[in-house]
N, C-alpha and C positions, 0 to 999 in steps of 0.2 A: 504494500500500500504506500501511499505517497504522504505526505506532510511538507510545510514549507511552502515557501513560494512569495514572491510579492504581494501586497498590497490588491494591486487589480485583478491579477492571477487569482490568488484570495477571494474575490467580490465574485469573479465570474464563476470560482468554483460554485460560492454559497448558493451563488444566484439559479444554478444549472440547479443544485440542492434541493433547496426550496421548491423551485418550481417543480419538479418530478413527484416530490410529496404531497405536496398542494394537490396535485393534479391527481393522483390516486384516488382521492374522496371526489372531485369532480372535474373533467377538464375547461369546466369552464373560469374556475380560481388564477387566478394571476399573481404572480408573487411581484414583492417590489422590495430591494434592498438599496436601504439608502446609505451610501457611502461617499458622500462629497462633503465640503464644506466644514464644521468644526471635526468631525467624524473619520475627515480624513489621515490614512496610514494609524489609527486609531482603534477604530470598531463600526459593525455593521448595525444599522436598523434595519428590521422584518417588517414586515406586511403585507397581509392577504388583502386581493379585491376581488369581490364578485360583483358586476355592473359595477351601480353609484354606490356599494359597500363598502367599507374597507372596514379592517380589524387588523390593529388597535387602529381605534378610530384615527382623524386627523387631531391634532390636539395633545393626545395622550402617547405615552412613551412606547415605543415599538418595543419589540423583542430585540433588546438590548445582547449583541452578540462582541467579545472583545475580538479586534482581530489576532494577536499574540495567539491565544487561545484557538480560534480557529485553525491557523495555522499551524499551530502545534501537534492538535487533535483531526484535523479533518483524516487522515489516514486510519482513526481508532472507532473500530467497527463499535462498541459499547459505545463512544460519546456520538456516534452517527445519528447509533438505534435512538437513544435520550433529544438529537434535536429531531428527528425525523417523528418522532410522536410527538413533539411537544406541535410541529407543523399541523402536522395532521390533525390533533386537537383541536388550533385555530378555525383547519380549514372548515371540519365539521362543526364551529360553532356557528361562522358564517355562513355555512350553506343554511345553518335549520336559523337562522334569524333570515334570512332570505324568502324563508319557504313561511315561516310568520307573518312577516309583511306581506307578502301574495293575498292569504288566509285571510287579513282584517281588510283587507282593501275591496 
């Protein structure tokens, strides 16, 4: 397995990541890592969108990811499994708040 790597190497791993787990609960989720700006060579933000969705909302603190850590860890099948369900959890919160608002509307 692999570990290391820069910064953007880093983002795009995350990002392939994210998006492949996301995607398992639905292919319609879209992941978003935000990595520019204070964040940068730093740490990643997460966030799931489905449509006008998102989770964690706009506002509130994403899934706070260090990049050190990522790169350290993205090769270690245990810390994969651990953010790969913590995705997945997101993504199934937002699909069933999606499918709520449908419901009352």
């Amino acid at each position: 397995m692999f570990s290391g790597g820069d910064y953007g190497e880093v983002a795009r791993w995350l990002a392939n990541f994210v998006t492949s787990h996301a995607k398992r609960e639905s292919p319609r989720v879209e992941a978003i890592v935000e990595a520019e700006g204070e964040r940068e060579n730093l740490s990643y933000g997460v966030r799931l969108r489905l449509g006008k969705r998102m989770l964690p909302p706009p506002g509130a603190s994403p899934l706070e990811l260090d990049f050190a850590a990522v790169s350290a860890h993205r090769g270690d099948l245990a810390w994969g499994d651990a953010l790969a369900r913590r995705v997945r959890e997101l993504a199934r919160r937002l699909i069933g708040e999606e499918r709520e608002e449908r419901r009352s509307a």
